[in-house]
N, C-alpha and C positions, 0 to 999 in steps of 0.2 A: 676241906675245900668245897664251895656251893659251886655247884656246876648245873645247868642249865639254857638252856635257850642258847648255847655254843657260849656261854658266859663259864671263867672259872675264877676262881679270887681265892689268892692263899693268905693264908693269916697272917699278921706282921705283929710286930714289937710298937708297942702305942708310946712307950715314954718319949719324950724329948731328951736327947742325949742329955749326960750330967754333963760332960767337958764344955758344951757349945758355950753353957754360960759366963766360963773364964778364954775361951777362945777371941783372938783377934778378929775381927772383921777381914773380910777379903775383898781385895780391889782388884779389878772389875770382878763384883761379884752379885751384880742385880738375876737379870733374865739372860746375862751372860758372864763365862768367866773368861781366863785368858788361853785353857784350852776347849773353848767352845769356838773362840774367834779364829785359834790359831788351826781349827778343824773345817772351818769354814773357809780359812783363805786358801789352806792345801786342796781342797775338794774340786775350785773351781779353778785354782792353778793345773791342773789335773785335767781339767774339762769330764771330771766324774760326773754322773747323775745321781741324785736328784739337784747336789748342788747346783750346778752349772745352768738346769731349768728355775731355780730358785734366786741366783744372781741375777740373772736375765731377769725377773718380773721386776727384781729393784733396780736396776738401772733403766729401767721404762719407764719407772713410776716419775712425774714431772716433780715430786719434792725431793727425789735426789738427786737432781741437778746443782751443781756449784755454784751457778748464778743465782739459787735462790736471794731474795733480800726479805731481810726479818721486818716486821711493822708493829715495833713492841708499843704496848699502851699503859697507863698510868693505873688505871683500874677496867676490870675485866669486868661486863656483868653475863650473867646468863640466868633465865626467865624471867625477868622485869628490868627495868633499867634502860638507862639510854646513854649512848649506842649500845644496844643486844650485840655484844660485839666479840661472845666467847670462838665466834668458827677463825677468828685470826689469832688467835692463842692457839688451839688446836691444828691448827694449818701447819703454824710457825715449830711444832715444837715435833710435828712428824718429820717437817724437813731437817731440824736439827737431829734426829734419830738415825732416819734413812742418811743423809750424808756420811754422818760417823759410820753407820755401818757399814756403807759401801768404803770410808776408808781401811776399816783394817780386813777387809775382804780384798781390795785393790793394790794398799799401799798410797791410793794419789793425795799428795797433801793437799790441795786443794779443796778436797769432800771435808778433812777435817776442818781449814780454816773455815767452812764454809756455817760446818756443826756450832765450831767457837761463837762463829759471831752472831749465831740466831741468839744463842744459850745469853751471852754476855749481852746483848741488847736487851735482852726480857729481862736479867736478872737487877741490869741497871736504868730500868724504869717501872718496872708492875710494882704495886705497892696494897692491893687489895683486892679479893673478888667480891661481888658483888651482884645481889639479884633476888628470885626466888630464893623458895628451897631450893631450888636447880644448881645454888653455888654451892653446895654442898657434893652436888654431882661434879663441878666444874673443880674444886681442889682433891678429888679423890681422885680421878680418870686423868687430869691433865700434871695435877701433883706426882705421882708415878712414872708419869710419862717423861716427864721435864728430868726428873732423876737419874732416869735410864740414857738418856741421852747424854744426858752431863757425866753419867758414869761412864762413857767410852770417851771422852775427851779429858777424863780430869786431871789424865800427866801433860797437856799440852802447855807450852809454854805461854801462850795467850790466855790459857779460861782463868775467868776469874773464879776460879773456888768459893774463896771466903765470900762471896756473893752471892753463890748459887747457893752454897747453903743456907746462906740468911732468909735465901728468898724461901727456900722448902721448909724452915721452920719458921719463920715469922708471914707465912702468907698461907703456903698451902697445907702443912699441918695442920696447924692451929684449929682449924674446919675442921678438918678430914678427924679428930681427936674430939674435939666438941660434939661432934655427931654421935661416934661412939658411945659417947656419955649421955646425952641428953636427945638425940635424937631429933632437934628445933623444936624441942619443946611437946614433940607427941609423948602417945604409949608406945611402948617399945615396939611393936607387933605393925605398928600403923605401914611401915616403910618395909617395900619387897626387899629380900636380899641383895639385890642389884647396889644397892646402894650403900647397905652396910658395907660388902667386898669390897666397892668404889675405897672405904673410907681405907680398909684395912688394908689394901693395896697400897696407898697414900700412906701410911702410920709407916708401915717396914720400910719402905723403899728409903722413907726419910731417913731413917736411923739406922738403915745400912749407911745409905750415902755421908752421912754426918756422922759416921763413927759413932754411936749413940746406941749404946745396948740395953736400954731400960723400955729406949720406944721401939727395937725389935720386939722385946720380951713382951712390951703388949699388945702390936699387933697378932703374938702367935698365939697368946692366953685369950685374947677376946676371940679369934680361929676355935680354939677349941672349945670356949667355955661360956665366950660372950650370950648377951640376952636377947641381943637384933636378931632379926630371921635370916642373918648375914654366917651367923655361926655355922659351923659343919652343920652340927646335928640337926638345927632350925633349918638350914636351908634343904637338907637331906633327911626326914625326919621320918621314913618310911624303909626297910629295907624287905623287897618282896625274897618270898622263897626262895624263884630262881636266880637271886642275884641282881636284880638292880635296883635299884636306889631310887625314889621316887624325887624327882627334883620337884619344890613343892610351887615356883616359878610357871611350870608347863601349866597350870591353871590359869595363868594369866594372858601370856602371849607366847609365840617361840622366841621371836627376837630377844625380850629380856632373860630369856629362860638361855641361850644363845650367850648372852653379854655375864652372865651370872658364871655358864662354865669357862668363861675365857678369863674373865675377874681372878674366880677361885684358881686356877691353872695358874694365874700369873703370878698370885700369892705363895703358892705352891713351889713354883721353881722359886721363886726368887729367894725363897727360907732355903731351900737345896743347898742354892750356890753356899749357903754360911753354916751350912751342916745339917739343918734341923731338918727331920721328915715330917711336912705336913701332906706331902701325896700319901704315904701309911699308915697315917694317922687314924684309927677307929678302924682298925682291919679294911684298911685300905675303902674309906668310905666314899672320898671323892671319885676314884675310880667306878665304883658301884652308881651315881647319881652321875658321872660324865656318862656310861654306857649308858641308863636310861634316856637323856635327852639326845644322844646322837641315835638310838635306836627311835626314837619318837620323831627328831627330825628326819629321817630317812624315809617316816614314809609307814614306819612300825607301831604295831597295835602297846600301848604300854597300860598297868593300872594304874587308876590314880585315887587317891583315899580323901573323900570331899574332907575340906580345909576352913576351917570358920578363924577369921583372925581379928582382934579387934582396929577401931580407927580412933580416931580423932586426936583431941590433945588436952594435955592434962588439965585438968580444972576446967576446960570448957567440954566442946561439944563433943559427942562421944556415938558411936555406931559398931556396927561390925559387917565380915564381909565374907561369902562363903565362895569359896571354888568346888566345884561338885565332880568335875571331871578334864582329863587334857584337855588342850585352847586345839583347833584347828594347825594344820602347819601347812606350807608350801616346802614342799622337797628340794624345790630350787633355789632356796634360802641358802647363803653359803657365808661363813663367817671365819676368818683365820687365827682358830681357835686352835684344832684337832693335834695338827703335825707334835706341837710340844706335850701334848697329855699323851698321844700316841705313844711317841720316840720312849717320855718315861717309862712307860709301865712294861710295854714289849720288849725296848733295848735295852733299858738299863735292869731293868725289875726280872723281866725275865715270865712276866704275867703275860695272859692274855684277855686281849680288850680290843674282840670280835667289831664292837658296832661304833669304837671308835677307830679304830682302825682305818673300817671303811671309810666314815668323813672323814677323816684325814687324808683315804686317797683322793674321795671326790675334791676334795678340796684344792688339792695339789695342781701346779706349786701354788703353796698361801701369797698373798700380793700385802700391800698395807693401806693405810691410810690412804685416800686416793681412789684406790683402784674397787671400793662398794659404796660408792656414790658421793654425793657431796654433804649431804647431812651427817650431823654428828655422829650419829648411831656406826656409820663407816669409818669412823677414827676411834671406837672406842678400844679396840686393840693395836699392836704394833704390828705387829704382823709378820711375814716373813716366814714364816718356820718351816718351811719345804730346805729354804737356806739354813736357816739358824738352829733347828733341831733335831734335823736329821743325824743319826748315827748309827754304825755297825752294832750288831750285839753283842753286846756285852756279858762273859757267866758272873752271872749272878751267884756272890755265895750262897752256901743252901745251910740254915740256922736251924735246930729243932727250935718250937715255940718257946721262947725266954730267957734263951741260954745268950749268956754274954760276948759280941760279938770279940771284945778286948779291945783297945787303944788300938787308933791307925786303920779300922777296917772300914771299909768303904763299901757301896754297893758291887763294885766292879771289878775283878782281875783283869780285863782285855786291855788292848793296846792304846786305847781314848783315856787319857788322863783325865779327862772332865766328867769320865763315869763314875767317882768315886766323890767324896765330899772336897768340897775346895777348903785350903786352909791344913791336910794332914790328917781328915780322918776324926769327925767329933759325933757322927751320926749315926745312931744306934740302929743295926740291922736289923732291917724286914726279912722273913723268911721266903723267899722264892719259890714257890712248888710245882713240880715238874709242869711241864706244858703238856695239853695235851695234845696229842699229834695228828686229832680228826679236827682241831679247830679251826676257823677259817682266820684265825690272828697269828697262831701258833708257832710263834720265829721265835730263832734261836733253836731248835729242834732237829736232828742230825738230818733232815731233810734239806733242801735250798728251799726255806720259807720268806715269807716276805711279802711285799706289798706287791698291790696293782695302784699305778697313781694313775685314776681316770683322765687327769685331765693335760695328757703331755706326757708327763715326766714316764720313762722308760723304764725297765727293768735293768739292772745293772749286775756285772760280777760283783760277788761276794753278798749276796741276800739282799741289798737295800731296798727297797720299793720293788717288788714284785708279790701281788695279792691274788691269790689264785682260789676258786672254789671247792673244796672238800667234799664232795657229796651229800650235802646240807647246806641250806638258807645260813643256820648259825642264828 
């Protein structure tokens, strides 16, 4: 175990389970399953915290309102084109998110007719995006998005199905796949991570939702293996001594360095829901590159290993471009990223992940679309997860390094059905190693550990958000 800087990281099992690839699909099985919802609507039924603070920010938010009305269009463009008209596809497809969700957290059919009918309007007029390279941005971020939405209404007797899937494989795939491959035409190296994740976010989400196991399979292969600066190892291609992960984006800006760990996170869970571990993937790599950019956004000194990568595009013009050290940050930067890479690694893992942690409390409760301003960059995650991913701790089974975890094991024994793989158990265990007990992450530990959620959200029975300081920074 690396331990440092209040950093600890236990080793895990890197295969991708054998079963996952004959396993069924699981519905709702995106960025939620049906005991993530069914943990959320008890929470707030309850008037538990953090839920209860985490229901509140989405029912304020003006897109989950019932009355929203959809304004679907024929083709979408975003960075050239006319009308530049991607922020009402974005708008439209947060209100169809936020509604669903506030329905099976409520119960009011209303929220869901309201999700139906955004979904069913776009999916029976969009027929193209178009624009920059920026549509490349526009079917990875809003292709994922559109899924996940449609993924909590797809038993309704209204949604058209067979439509929404056409439209995510015949509009926003298609891109989001292309990209992958060819990149519009650059070197592979030209385009930051940001936008690989964008695509590979878009690839899974499709082929969960379309029952499609070929286009999971590669969204999870080009995750581990791929040649974009979108792959783990390309986007995390440093691991320092003490344990974090040099995200190689913090050269650029925070915001995209920001958008990159919320991408990776959301790729992350959403392969969860269907068994496969890509949060333990490379001895737990993403965790290592999440704690370096939330220690760097807070405000913390990080190293960074100057980066020379090249540009242009093939056969033509050609350059390169060096990052020498992290970008500046504002500490006040807040993105609702945290709460779900938290909840994994602490609740269900049973790790701890000190500096995400913390932005996850400062975060708390996460809001969505909406509530970090009106430009794109504020819709580029769902959001929510003070609601959506909060959870008790979970024990974590404890595996020596490579020993076979058997059929049916899950990350979790404890009483959250949702802590284990959805589907029966196809996800090959990570090994959990004890926590230690001066860290300032260090929940699940015969202590009462847990958070501090800075911004509202209370300390509650049974450990959930209560964050206290150790006698060390951490």
């Amino acid at each position: 175990m690396l331990k440092a800087a209040g950093i600890a990281i236990g080793a895990t099992a890197l295969a991708t389970p054998a079963g996952a690839a004959g396993a069924p699909l699981v519905h709702p099985g995106l960025l939620h399953t049906r005991a993530d919802l069914d943990r959320m609507a008890a929470g707030v039924r309850a008037g538990a915290r953090p839920y209860a603070a985490g229901f509140a920010k989405l029912t304020a938010n003006r897109h989950a309102q019932s009355g929203w009305q959809a304004n679907p269009q024929a083709i979408v463009y975003r960075g050239s084109g006319s009308p530049e008209n991607y922020r009402i596809l974005y708008n439209d497809i947060h209100a169809a998110y936020q509604n669903a969700l506030r329905y099976h957290v409520s119960g009011e059919e209303a929220h869901a007719d309201t999700a139906v009918a955004i979904l069913n309007a776009w999916s029976g007029k969009l027929t193209a995006l178009e624009g920059s390279a920026d549509r490349f941005l526009a079917a990875g971020l809003y292709g994922y998005q559109f899924a996940n939405a449609a993924e909590l209404v797809r038993d309704h007797g209204d949604f058209e199905l067979g439509r929404a899937r056409d439209l995510l494989l015949n509009v926003f795939h298609p891109l989001s796949d292309d990209f992958l491959t060819r990149h519009n035409g650059a070197v592979v190296t030209n385009y930051w991570p940001n936008w690989d994740l964008a695509a590979i976010a878009c690839v899974l989400a499709t082929g969960i939702f379309c029952d499609q196991r070929a286009v999971v399979e590669r969204a999870v292969e080009y995750f581990k293996h791929g040649d974009g600066m979108g792959s783990v190892k390309h986007a995390i291609p440093v691991v320092h001594e003490d344990g974090l992960g040099e995200w190689v984006e913090a050269g650029r800006d925070q915001g995209h360095a920001l958008l990159g760990v919320g991408l990776m996170g959301t790729v992350c869970e959403m392969a969860w829901n269907q068994g496969i571990d890509l949060y333990g993937y490379d001895d737990s790599r993403f965790l290592k590159g999440a704690q370096y950019v939330a220690k760097w956004s807070l405000g913390g000194d990080v190293p960074y290993t100057a980066n020379t990568r090249k540009k242009g595009a093939i056969g033509g013009w050609s350059g390169s471009e060096t990052a020498s050290g992290v970008a500046g940050v504002d500490p006040g930067m807040v993105r609702p990223i945290w709460a779900m890479i938290a909840h994994h690694y602490t609740k269900r893992r049973g790790l701890p992940a000190s500096y995400v942690t913390r932005a996850a409390a400062k975060a708390a409760p996460e809001g969505g679309g909406g509530d970090y301003g009106p430009n794109s960059g504020g819709f580029d995650q769902l959001g929510f997860g003070t609601l959506a991913f909060s959870r008790d701790r979970q024990e974590a089974a404890v595996k020596t390094p490579g020993s076979d975890p058997g059929p049916g094991s899950g990350s979790g024994s404890g009483s959250d059905p949702g802590s284990g793989p959805a589907g029966g158990g196809v996800r090959a265990q990570a090994t959990a190693s004890p926590v230690a007990r001066d860290d300032l992450a260090a929940t699940g530990t015969g202590d009462a550990a847990g958070w501090v959620a800075a911004a509202g959200v209370s300390a509650v029975a049974g450990g959930l958000l209560m964050l206290r300081r150790r006698g060390r920074a951490g």
